[in-house]
C-alpha positions in Angstrom: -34.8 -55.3 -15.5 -33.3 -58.8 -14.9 -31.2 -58.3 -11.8 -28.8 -61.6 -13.2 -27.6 -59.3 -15.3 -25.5 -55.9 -14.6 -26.1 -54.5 -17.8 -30.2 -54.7 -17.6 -29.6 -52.6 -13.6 -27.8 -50.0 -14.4 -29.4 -48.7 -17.9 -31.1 -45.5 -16.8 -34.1 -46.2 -18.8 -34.7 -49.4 -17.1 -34.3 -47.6 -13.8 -36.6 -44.8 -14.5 -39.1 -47.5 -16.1 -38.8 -49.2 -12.3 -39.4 -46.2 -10.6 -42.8 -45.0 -12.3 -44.1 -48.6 -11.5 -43.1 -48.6 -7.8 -45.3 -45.0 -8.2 -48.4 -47.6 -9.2 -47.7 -49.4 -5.6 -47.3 -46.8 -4.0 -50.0 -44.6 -4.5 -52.2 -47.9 -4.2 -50.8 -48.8 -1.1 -51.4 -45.0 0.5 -55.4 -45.5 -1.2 -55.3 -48.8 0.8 -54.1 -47.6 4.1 -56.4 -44.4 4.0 -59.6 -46.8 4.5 -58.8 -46.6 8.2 -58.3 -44.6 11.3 -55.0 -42.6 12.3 -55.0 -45.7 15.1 -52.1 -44.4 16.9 -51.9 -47.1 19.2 -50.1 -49.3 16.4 -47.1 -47.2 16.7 -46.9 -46.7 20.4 -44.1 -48.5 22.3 -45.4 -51.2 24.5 -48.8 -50.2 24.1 -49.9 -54.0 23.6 -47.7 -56.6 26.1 -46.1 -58.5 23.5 -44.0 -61.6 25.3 -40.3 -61.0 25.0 -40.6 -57.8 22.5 -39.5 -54.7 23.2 -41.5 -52.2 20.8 -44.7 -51.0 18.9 -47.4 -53.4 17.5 -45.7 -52.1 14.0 -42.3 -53.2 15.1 -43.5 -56.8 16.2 -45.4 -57.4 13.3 -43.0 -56.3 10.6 -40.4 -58.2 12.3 -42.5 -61.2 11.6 -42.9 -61.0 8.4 -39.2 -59.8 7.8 -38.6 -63.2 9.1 -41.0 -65.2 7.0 -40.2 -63.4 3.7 -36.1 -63.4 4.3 -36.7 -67.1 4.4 -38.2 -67.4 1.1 -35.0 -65.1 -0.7 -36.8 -61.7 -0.6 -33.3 -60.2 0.7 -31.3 -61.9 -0.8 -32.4 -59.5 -4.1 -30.3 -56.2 -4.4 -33.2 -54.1 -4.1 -34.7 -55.2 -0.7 -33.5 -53.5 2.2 -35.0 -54.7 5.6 -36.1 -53.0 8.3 -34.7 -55.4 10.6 -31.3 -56.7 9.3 -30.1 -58.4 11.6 -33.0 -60.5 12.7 -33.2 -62.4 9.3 -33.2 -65.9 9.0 -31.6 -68.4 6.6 -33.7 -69.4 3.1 -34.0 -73.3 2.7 -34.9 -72.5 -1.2 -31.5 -72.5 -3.2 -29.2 -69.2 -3.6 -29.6 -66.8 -6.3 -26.9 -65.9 -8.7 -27.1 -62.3 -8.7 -24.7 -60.8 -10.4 -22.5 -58.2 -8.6 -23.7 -54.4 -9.3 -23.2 -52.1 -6.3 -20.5 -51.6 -4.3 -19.8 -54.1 -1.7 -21.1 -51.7 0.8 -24.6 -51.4 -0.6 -26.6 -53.0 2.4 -24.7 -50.9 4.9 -26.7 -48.1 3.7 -30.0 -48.8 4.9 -32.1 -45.3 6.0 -35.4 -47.4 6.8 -35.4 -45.5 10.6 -36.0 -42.9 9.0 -38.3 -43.9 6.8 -40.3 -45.5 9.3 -40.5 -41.6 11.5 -41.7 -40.5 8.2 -44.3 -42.5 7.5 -45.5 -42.7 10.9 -45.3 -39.0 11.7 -46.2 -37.3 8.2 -47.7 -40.1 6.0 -50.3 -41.4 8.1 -52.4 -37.9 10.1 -52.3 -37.2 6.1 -54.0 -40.3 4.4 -55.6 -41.6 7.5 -59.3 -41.3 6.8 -60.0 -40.1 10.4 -58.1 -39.7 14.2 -58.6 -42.4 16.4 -58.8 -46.0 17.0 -61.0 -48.8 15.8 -59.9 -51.6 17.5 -61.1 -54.6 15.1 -58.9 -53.0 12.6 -55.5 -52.9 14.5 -54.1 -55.8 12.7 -55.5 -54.3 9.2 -53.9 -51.5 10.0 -50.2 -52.5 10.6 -50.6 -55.0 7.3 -51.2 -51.7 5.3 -48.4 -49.9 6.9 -45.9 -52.9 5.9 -47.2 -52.9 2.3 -46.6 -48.7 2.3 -43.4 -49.1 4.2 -41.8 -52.0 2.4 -42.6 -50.1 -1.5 -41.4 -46.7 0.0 -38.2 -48.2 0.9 -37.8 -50.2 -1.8 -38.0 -46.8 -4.1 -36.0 -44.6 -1.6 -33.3 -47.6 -1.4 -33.4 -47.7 -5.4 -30.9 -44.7 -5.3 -28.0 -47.1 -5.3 -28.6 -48.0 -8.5 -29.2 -44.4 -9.8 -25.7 -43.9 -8.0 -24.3 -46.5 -9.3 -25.0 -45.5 -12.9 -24.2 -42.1 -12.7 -20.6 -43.1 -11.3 -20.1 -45.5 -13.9 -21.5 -43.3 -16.5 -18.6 -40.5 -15.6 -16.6 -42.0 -13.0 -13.6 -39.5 -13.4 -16.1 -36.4 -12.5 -17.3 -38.1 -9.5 -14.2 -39.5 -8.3 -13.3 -35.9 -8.1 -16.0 -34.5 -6.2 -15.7 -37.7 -3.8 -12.1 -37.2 -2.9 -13.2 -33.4 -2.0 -16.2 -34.6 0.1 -18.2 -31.9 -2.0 -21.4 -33.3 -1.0 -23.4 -29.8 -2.3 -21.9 -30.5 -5.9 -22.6 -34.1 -5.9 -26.4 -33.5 -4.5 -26.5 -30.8 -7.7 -24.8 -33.3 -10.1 -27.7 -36.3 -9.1 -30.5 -33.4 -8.7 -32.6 -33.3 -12.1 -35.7 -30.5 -11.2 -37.5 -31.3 -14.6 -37.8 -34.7 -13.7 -38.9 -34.0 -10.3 -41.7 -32.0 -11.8 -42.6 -34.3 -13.9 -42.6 -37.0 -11.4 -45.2 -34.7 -9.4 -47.7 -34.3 -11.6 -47.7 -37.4 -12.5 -48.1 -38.8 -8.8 -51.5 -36.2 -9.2 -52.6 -37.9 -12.2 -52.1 -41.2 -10.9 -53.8 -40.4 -7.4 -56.8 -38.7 -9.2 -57.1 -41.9 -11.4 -56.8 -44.5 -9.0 -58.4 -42.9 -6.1 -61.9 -42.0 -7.7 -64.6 -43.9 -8.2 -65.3 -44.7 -12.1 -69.0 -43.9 -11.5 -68.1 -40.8 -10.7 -65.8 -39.7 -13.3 -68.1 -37.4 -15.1 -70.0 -36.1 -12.3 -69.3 -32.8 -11.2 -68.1 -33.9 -8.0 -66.1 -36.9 -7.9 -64.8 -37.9 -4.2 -60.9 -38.7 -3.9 -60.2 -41.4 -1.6 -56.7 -39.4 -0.8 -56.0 -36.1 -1.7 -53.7 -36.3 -5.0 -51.6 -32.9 -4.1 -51.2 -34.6 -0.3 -49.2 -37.6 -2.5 -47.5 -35.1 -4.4 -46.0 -33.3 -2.1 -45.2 -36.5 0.3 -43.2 -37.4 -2.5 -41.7 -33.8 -2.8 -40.6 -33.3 0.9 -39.7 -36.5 1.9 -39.8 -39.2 -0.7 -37.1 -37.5 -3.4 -35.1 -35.9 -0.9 -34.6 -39.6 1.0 -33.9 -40.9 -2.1 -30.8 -38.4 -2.7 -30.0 -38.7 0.5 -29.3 -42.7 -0.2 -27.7 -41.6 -3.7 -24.9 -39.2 -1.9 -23.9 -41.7 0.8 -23.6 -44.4 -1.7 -21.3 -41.6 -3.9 -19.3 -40.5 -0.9 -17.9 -44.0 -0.1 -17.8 -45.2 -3.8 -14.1 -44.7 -3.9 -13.7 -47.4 -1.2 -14.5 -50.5 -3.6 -13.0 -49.3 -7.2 -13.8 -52.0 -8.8 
């Protein structure tokens, strides 16, 4: 997928090809993060006096490195979506010439809130290896929650350019169902349960693979650094429903830049 170029973006296959290898991070990301504690004094507001910062340890320190990496282009790409738009800086490195693919209203739909209450609230008493606090791993902990947070949005934010090629692909069908605001026909028309199956099991497979010791693949009890069903149906409740929750806004105002 070469993001230069419209045609490479919107080819379905490419997209599904993207979306099983941003499964890979994920899941690794989750296995990486479950090393520690729940620490939930990461995510408390104001818990740790930060000078001139107004929020969690989290906040401050993904801030930070919103600000470092927007400097070096990361958000300039169409699939980044920060959590913290409008603290960016400028890149010295020269532009990109991306070419134009989604609708001129693509970064106004940013859900990362939510994804953040997600994560923090149903991701983490899950693969958090036990409650509590260690406090020499505070700063561990937040970097693993950035890596988790930045590959979940970045697939949950990828519905744009499912969106985007279903439109194109039968643009008279959807421009229908946009001008009647029938938002239960277009989540139907974007809603593939086969594929969503698929995608399950698969998450299983992955988790059991990755999250096992190879020394203990034959034994007759082989220890799972996160439970594989507890990634599954992360993904089920939360992951895939975000992600069509990005794919019907982007549908419902797609009418607003025709062309």
């Amino acid at each position: 997928m070469d993001f230069t170029k419209a045609e490479t973006v919107l080819d379905l296959n490419n997209i599904r090809e993207a979306l099983v290898r941003m499964e890979d991070s994920i899941v690794f990301d989750l296995i990486e993060r479950s090393q520690f504690f729940s620490t939930p004094t990461v995510y408390e507001p104001n818990h740790f006096k930060i000078p001139d910062f107004d929020g969690s340890f989290l906040d401050w320190l993904l801030l930070q490195v919103e600000k470092v990496q927007s400097q070096v282009r990361r958000y300039q790409a169409p699939d980044q979506t920060p959590f913290f738009p409008d603290k960016l800086l400028p890149s010295f490195l020269p532009n990109i010439n991306y070419e134009k693919v989604l609708a001129s209203y693509a970064n106004e739909i940013n859900i990362n809130d939510k994804i953040m209450q997600f994560y923090i609230n149903e991701i983490v008493p899950v693969v958090a290896c036990k409650d509590g606090v260690q406090p020499e791993n505070i700063g561990s902990v937040a970097d693993c929650d950035i890596s988790c947070l930045q590959a979940l949005s970045r697939r949950i934010h990828f519905g744009k350019f499912v969106a985007e090629s279903k439109f194109r692909s039968n643009r008279e069908y959807y421009t229908e169902l946009i001008k009647a605001k029938d938002v239960a026909a277009i989540e139907a028309s974007i809603t593939n349960s086969a594929v969503e199956e698929k995608i399950l099991e698969r998450l299983v497979t992955k988790a059991e693979s990755y999250g096992t010791d190879p020394s203990l693949k034959y034994s007759q009890n082989p220890q799972s650094k996160v439970k594989p069903e507890s990634i599954a149906r992360l993904y089920r409740d939360y992951v895939i429903p975000l992600t069509k929750t990005v794919e019907i806004e982007y549908l419902l105002r797609r009418l607003e830049d025709p062309e």
